[in-house]
mmCIF file as gemmi writes it, N, C-alpha and C atoms, coordinates in Angstrom:
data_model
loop_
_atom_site.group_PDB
_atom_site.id
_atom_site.type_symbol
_atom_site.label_atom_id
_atom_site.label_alt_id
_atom_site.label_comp_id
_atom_site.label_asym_id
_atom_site.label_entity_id
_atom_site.label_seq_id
_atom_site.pdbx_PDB_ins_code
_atom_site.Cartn_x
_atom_site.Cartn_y
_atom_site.Cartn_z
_atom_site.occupancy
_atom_site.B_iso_or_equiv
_atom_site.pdbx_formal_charge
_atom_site.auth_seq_id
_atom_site.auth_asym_id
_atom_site.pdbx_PDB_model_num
ATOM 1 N N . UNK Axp A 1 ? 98.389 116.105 95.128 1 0 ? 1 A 1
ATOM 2 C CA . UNK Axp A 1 ? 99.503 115.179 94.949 1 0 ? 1 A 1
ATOM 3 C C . UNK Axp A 1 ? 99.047 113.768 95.317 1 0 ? 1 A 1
ATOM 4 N N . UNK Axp A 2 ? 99.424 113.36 94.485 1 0 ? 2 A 1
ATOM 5 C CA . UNK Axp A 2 ? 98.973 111.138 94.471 1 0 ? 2 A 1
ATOM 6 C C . UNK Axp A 2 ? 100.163 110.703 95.673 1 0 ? 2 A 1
ATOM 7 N N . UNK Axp A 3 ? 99.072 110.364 96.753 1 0 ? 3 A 1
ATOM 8 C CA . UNK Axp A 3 ? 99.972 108.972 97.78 1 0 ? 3 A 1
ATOM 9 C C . UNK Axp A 3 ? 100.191 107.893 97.202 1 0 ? 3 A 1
ATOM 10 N N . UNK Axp A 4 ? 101.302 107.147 97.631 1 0 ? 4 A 1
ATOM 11 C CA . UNK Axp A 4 ? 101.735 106.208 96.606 1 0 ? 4 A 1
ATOM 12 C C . UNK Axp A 4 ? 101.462 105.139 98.309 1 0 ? 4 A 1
ATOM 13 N N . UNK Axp A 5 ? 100.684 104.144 97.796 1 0 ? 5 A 1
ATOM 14 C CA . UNK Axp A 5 ? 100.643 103.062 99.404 1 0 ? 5 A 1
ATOM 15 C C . UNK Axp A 5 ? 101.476 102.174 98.865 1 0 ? 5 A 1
ATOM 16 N N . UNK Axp A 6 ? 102.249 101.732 100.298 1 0 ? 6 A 1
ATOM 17 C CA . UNK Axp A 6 ? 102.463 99.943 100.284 1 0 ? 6 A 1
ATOM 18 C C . UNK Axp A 6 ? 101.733 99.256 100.547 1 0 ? 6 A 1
ATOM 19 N N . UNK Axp A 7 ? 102.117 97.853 99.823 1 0 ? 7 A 1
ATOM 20 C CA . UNK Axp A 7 ? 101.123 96.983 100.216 1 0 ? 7 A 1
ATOM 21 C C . UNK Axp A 7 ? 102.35 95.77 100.584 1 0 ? 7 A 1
ATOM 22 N N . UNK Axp A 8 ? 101.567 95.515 102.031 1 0 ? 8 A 1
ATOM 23 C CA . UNK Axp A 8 ? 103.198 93.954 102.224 1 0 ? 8 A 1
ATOM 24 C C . UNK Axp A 8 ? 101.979 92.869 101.835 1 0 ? 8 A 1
ATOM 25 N N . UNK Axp A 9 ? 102.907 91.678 101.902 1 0 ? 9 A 1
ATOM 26 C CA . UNK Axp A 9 ? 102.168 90.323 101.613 1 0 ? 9 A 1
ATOM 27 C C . UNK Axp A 9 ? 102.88 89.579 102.056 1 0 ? 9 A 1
ATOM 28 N N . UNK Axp A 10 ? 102.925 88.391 103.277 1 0 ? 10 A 1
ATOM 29 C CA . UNK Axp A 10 ? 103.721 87.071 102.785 1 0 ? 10 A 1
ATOM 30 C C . UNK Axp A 10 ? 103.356 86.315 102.004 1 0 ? 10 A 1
ATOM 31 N N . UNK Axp A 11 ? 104.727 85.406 102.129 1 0 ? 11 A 1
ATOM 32 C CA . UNK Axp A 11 ? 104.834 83.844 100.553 1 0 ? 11 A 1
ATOM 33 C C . UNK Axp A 11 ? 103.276 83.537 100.249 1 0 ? 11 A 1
ATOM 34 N N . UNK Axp A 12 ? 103.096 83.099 101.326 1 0 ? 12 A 1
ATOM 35 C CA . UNK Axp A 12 ? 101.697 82.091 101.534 1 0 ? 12 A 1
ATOM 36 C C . UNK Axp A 12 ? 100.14 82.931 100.451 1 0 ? 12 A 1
ATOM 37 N N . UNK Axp A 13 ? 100.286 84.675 101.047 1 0 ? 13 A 1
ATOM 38 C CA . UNK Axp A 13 ? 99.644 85.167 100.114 1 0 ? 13 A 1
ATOM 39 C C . UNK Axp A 13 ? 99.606 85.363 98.931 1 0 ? 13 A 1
ATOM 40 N N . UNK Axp A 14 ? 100.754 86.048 98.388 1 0 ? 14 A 1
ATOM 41 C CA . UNK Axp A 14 ? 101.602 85.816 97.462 1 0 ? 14 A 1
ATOM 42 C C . UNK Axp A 14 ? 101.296 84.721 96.027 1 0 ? 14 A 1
ATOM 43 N N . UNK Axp A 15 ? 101.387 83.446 96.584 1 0 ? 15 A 1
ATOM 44 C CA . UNK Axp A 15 ? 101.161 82.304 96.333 1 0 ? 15 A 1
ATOM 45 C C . UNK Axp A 15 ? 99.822 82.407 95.621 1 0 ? 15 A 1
ATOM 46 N N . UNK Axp A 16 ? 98.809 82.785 96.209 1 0 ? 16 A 1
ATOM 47 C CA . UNK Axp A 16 ? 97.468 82.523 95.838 1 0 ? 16 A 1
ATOM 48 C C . UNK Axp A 16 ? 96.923 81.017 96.09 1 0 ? 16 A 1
ATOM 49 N N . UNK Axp A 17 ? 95.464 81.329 96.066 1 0 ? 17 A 1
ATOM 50 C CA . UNK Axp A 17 ? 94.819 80.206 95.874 1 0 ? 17 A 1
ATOM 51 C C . UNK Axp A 17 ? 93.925 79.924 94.562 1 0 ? 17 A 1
ATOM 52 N N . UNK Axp A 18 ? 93.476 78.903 93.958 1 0 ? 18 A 1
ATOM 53 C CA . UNK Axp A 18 ? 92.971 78.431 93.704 1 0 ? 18 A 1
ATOM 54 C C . UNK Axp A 18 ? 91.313 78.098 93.505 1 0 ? 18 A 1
ATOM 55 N N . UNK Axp A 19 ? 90.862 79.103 93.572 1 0 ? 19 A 1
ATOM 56 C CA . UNK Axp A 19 ? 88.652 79.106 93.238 1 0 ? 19 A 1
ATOM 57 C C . UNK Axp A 19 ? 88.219 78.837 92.199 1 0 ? 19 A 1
ATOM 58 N N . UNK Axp A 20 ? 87.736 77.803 92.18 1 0 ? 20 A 1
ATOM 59 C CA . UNK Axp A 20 ? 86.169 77.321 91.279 1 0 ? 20 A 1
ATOM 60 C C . UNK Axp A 20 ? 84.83 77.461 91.641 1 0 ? 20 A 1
ATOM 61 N N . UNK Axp A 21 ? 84.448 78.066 92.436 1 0 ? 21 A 1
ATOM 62 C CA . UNK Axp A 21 ? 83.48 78.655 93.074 1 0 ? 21 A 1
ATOM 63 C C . UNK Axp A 21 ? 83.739 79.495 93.804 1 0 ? 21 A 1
ATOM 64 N N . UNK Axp A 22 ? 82.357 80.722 93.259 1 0 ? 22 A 1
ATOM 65 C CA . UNK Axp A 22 ? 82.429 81.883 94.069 1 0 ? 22 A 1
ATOM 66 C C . UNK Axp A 22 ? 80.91 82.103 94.378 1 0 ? 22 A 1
ATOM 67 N N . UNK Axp A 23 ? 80.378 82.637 95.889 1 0 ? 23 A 1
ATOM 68 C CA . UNK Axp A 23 ? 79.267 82.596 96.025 1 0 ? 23 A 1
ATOM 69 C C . UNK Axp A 23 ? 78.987 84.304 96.526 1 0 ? 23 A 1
ATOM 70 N N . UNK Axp A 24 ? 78.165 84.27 96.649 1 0 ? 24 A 1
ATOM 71 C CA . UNK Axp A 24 ? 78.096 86.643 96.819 1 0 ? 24 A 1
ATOM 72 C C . UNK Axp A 24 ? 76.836 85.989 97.355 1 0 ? 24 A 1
ATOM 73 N N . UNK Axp A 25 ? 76.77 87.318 98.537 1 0 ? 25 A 1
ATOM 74 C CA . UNK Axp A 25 ? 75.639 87.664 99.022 1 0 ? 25 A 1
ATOM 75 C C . UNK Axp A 25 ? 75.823 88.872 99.71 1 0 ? 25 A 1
ATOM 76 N N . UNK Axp A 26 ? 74.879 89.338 99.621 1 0 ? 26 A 1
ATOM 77 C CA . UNK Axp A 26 ? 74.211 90.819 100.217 1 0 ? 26 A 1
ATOM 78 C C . UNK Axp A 26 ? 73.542 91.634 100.917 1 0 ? 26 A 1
ATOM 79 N N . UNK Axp A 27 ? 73.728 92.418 102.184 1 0 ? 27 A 1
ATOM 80 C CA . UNK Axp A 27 ? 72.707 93.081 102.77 1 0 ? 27 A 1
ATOM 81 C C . UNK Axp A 27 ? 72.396 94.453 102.307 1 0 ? 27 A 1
ATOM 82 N N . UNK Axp A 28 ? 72.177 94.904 103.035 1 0 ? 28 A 1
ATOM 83 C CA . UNK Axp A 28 ? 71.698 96.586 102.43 1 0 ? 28 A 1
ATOM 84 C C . UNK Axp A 28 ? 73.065 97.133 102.159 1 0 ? 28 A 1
ATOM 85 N N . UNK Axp A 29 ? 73.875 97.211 103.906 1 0 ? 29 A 1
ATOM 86 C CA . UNK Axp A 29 ? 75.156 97.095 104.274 1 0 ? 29 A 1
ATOM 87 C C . UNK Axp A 29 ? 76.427 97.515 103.424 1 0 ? 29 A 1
ATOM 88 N N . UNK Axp A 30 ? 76.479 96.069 102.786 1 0 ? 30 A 1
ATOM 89 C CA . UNK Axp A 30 ? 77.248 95.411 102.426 1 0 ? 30 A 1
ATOM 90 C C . UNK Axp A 30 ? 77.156 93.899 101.505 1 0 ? 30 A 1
ATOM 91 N N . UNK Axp A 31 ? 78.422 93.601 100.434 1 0 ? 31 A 1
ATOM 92 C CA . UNK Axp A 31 ? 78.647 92.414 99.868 1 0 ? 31 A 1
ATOM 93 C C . UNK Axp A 31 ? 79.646 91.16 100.819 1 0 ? 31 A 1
ATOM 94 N N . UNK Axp A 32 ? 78.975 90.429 100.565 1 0 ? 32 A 1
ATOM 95 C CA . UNK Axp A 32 ? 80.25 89.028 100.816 1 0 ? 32 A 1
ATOM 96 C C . UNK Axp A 32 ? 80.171 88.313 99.924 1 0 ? 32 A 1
ATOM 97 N N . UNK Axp A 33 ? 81.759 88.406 99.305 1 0 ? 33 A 1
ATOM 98 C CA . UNK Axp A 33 ? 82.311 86.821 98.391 1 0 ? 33 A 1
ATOM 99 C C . UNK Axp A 33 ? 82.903 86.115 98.979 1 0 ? 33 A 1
ATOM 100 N N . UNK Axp A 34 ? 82.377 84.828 99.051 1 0 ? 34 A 1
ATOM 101 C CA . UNK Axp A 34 ? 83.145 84.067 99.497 1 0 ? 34 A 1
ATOM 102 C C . UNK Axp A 34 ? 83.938 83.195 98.329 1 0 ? 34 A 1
ATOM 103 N N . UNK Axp A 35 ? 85.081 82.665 98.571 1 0 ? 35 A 1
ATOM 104 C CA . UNK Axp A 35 ? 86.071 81.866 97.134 1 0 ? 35 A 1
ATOM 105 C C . UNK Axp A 35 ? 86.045 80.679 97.966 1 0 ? 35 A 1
ATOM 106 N N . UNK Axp A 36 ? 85.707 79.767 96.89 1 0 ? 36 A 1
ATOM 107 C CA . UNK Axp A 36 ? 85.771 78.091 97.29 1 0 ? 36 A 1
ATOM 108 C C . UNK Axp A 36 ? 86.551 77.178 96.225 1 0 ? 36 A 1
ATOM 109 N N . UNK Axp A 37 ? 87.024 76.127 96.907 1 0 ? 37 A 1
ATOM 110 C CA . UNK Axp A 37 ? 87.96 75.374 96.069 1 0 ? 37 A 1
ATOM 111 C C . UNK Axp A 37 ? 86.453 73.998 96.033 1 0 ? 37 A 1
ATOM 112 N N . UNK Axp A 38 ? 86.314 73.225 95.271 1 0 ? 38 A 1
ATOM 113 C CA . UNK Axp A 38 ? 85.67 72.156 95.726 1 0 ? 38 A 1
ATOM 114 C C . UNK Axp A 38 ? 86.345 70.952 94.695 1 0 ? 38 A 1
ATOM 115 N N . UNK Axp A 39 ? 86.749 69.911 94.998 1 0 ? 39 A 1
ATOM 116 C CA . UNK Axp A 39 ? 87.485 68.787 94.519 1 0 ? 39 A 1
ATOM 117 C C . UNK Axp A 39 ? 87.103 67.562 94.801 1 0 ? 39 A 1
ATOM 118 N N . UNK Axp A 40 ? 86.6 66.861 94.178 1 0 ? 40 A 1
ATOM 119 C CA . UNK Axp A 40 ? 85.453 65.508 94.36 1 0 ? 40 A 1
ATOM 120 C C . UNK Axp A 40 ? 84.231 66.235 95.235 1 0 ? 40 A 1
ATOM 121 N N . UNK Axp A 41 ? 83.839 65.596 96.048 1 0 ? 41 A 1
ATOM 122 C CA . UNK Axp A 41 ? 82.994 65.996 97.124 1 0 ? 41 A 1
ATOM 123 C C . UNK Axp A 41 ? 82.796 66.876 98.019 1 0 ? 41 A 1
ATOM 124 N N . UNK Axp A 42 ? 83.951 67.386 98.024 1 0 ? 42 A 1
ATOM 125 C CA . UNK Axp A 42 ? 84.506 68.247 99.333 1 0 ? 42 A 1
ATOM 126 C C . UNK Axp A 42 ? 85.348 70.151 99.19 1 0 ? 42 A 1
ATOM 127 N N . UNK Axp A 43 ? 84.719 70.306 99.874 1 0 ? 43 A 1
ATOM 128 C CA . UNK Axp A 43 ? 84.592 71.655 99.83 1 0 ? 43 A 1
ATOM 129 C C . UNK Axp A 43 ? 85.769 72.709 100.738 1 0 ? 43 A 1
ATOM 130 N N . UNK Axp A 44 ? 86.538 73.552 100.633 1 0 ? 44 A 1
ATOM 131 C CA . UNK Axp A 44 ? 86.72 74.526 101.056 1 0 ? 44 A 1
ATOM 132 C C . UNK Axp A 44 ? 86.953 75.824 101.004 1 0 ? 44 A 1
ATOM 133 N N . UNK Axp A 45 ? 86.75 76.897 101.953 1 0 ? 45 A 1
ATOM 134 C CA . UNK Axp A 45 ? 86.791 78.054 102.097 1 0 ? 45 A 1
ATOM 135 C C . UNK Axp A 45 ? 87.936 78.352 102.045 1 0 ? 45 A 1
ATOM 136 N N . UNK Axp A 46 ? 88.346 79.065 101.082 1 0 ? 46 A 1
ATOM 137 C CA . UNK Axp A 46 ? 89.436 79.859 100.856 1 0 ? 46 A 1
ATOM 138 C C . UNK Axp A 46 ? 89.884 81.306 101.527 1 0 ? 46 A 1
ATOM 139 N N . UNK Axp A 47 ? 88.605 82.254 101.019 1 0 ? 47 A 1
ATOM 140 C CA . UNK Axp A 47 ? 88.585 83.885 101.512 1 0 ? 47 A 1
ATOM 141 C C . UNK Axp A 47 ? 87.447 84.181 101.263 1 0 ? 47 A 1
ATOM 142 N N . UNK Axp A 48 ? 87.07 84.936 102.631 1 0 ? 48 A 1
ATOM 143 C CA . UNK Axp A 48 ? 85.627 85.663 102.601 1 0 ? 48 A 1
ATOM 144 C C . UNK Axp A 48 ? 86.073 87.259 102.251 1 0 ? 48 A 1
ATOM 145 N N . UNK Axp A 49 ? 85.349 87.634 101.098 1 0 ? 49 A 1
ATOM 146 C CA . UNK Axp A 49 ? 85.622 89.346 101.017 1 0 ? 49 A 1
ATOM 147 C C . UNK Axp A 49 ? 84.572 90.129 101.477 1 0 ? 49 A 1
ATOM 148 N N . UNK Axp A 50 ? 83.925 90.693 102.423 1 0 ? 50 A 1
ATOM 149 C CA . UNK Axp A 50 ? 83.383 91.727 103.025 1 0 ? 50 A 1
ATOM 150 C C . UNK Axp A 50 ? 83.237 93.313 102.107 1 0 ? 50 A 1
ATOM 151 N N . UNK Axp A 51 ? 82.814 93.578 101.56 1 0 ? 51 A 1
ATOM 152 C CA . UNK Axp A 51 ? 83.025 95.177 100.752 1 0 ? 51 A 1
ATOM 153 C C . UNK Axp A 51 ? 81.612 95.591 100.911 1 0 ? 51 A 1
ATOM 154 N N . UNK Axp A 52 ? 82.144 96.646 101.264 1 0 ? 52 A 1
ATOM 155 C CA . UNK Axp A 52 ? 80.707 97.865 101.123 1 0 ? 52 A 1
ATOM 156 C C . UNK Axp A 52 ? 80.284 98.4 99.764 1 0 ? 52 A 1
ATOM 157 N N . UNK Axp A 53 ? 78.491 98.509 99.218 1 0 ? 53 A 1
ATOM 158 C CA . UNK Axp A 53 ? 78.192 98.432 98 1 0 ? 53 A 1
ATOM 159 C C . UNK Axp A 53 ? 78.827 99.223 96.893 1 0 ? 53 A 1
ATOM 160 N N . UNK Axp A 54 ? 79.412 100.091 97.198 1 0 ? 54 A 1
ATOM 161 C CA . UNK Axp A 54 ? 80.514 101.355 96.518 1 0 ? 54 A 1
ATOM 162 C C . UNK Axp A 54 ? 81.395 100.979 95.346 1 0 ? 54 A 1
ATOM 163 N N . UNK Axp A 55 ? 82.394 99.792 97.043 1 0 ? 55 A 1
ATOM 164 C CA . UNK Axp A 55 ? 83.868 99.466 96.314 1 0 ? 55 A 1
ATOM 165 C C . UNK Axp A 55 ? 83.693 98.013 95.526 1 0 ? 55 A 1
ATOM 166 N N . UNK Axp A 56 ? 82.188 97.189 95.592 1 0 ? 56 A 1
ATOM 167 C CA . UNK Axp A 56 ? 81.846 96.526 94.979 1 0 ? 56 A 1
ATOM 168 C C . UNK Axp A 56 ? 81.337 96.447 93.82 1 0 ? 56 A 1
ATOM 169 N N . UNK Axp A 57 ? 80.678 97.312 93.314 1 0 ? 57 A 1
ATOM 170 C CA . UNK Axp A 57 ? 80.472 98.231 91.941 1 0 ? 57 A 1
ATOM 171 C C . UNK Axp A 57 ? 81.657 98.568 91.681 1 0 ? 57 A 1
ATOM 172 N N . UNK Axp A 58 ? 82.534 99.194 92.11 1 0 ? 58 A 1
ATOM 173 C CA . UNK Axp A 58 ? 83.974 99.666 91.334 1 0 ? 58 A 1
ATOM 174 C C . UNK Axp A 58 ? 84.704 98.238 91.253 1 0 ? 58 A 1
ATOM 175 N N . UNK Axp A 59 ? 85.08 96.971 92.11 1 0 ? 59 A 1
ATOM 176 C CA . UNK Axp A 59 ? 85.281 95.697 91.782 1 0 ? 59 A 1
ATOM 177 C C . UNK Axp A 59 ? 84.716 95.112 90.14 1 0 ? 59 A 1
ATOM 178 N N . UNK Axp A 60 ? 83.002 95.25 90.108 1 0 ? 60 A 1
ATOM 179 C CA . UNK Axp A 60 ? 82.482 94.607 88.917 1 0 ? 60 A 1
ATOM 180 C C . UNK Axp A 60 ? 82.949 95.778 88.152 1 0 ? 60 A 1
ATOM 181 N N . UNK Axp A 61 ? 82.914 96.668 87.792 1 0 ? 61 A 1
ATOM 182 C CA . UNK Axp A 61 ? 83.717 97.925 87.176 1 0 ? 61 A 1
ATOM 183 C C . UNK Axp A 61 ? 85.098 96.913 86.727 1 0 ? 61 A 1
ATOM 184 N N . UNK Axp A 62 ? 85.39 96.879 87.088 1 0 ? 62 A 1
ATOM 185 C CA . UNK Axp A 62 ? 87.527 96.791 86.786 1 0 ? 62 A 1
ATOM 186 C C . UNK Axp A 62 ? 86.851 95.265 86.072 1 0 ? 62 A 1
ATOM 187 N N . UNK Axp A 63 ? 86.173 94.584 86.448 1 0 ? 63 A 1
ATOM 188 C CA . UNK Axp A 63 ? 86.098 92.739 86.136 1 0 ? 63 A 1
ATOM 189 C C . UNK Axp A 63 ? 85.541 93.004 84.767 1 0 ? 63 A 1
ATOM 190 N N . UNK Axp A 64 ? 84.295 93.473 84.333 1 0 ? 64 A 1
ATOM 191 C CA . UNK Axp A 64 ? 84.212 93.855 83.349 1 0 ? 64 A 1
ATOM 192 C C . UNK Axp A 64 ? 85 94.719 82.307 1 0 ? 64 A 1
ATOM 193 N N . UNK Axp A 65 ? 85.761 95.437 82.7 1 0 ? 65 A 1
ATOM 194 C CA . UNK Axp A 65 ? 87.349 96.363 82.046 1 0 ? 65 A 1
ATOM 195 C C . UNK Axp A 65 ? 87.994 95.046 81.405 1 0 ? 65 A 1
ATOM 196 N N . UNK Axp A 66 ? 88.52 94.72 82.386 1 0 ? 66 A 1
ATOM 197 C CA . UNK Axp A 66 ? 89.479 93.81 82.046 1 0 ? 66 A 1
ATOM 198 C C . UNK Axp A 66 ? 89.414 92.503 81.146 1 0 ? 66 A 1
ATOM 199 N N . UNK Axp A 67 ? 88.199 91.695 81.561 1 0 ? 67 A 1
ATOM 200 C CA . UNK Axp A 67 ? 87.526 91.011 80.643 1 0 ? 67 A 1
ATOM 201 C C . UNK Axp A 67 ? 87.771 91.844 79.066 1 0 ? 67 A 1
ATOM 202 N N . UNK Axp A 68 ? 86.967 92.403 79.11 1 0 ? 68 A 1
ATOM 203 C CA . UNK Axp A 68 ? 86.892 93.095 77.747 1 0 ? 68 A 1
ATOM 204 C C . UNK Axp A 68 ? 88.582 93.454 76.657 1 0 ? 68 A 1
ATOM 205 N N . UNK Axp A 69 ? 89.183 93.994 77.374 1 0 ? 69 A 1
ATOM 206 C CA . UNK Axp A 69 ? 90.692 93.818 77.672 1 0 ? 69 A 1
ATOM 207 C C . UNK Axp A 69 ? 91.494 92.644 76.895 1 0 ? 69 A 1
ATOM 208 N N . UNK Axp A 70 ? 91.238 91.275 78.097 1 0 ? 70 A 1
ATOM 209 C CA . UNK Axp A 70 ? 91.738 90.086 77.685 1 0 ? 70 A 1
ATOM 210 C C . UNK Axp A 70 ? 90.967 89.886 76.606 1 0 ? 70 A 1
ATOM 211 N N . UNK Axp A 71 ? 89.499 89.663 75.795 1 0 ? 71 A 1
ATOM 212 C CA . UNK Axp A 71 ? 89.487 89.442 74.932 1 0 ? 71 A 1
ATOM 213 C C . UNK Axp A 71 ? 90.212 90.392 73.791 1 0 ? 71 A 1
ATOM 214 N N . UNK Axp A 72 ? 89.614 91.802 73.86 1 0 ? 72 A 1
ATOM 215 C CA . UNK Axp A 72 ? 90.194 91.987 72.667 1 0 ? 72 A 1
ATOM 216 C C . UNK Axp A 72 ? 91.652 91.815 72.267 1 0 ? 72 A 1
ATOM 217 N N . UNK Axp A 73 ? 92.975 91.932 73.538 1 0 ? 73 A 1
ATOM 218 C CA . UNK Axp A 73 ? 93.785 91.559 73.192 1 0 ? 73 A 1
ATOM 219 C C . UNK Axp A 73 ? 94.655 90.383 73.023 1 0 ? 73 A 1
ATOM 220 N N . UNK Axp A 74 ? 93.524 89.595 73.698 1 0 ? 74 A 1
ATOM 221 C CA . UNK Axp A 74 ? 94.029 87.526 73.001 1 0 ? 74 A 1
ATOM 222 C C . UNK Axp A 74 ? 92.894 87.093 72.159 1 0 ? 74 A 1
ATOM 223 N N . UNK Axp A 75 ? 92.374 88.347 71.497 1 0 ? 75 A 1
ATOM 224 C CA . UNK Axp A 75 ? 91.364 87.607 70.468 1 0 ? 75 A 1
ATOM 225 C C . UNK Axp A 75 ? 90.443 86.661 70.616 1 0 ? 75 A 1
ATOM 226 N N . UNK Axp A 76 ? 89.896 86.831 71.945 1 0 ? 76 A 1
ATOM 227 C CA . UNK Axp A 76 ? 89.187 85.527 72.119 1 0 ? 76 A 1
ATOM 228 C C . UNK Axp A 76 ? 88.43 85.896 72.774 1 0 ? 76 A 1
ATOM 229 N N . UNK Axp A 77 ? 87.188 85.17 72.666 1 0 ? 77 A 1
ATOM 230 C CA . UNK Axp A 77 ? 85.743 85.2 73.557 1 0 ? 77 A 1
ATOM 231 C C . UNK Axp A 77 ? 85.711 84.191 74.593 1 0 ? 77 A 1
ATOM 232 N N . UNK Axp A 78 ? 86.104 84.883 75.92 1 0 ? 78 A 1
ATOM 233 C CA . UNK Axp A 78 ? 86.117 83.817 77.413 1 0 ? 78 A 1
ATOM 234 C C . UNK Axp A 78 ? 84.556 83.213 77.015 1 0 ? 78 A 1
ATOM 235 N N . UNK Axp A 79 ? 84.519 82.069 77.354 1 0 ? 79 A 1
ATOM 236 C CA . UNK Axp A 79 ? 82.87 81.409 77.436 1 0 ? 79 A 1
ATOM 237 C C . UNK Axp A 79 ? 82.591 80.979 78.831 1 0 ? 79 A 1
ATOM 238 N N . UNK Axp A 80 ? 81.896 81.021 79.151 1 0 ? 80 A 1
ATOM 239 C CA . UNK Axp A 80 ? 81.151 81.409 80.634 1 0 ? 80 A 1
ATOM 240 C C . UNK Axp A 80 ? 81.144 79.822 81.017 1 0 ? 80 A 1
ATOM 241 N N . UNK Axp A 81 ? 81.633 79.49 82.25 1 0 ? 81 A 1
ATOM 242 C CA . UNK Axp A 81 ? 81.745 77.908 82.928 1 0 ? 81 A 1
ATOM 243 C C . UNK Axp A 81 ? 80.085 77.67 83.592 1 0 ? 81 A 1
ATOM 244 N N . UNK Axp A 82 ? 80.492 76.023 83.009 1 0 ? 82 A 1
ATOM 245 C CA . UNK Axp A 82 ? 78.88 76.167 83.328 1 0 ? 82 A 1
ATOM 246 C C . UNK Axp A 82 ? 78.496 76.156 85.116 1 0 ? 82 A 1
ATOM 247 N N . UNK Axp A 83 ? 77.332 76.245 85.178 1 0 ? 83 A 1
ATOM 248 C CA . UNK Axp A 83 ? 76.668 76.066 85.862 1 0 ? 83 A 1
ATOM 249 C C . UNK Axp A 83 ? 76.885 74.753 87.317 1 0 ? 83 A 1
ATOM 250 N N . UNK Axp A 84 ? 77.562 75.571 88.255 1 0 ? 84 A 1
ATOM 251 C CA . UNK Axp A 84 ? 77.908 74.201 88.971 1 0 ? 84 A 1
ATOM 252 C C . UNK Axp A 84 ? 76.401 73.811 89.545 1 0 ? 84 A 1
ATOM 253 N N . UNK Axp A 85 ? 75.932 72.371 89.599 1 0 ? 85 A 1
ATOM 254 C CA . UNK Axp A 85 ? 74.414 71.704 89.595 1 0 ? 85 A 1
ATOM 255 C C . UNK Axp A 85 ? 74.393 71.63 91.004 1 0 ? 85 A 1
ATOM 256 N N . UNK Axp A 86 ? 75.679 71.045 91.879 1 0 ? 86 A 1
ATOM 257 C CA . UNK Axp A 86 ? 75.852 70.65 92.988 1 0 ? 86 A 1
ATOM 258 C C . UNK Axp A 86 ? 75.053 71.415 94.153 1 0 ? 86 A 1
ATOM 259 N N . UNK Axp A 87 ? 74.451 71.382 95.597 1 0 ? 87 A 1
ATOM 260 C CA . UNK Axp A 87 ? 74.181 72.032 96.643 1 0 ? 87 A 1
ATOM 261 C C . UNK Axp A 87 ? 75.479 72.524 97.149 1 0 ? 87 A 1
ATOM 262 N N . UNK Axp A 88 ? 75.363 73.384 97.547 1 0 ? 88 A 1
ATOM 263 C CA . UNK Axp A 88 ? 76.745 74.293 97.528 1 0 ? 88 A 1
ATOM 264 C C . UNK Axp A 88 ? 76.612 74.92 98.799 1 0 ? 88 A 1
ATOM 265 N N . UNK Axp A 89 ? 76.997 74.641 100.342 1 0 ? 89 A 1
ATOM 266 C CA . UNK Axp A 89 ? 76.84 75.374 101.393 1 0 ? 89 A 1
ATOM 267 C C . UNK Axp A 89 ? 77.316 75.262 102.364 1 0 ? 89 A 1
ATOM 268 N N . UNK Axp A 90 ? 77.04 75.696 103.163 1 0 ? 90 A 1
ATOM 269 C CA . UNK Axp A 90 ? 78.311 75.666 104.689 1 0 ? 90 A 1
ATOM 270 C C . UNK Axp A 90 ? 77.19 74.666 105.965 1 0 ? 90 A 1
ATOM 271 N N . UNK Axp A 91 ? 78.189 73.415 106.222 1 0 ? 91 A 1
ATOM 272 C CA . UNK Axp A 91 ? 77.52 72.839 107.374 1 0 ? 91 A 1
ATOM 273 C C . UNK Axp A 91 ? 77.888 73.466 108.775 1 0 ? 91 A 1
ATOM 274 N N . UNK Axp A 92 ? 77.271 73.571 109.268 1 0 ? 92 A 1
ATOM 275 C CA . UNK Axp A 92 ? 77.279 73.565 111.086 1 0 ? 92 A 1
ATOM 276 C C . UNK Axp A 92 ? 78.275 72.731 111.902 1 0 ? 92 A 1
């Protein structure tokens, strides 16, 4: 028999944010994404995601689904954003 979970959220989550940059990195471990907003010059951290290599493969799993998904059913080929040029990193 299927458990059915809740999930709570407040407004604020809810809401969402806003990423134009996303950076991944990896240990044996584990993945981290981090989501960044960056607007003129300046940079911030939004949400760090932590996932173990498993539920991160099942993540790119569903991203690729869905992609595929939105195109075929808005007829359209997403085109890939370019290349942000900028140094991109966390000061001290």
């Amino acid at each position: 028999m299927e458990q059915q979970v809740q999930i709570k959220a407040d407004d604020a989550t809810l809401k969402g944010n806003y990423a134009n940059v996303a950076m991944i990195g990896h240990t044996r471990e584990e993945f981290t994404l981090d989501f960044i907003n960056i607007f003129q010059n300046q940079g911030m951290l939004l949400s760090r995601i932590i996932m173990s290599p498993g539920h991160t493969k099942r993540l790119y799993e569903a991203l690729k689904t869905n992609i595929e998904q939105y195109e075929s059913g808005f007829g359209v080929k997403i085109e890939q954003a370019e290349e942000n040029t900028k140094h991109v990193g966390f000061t001290n």
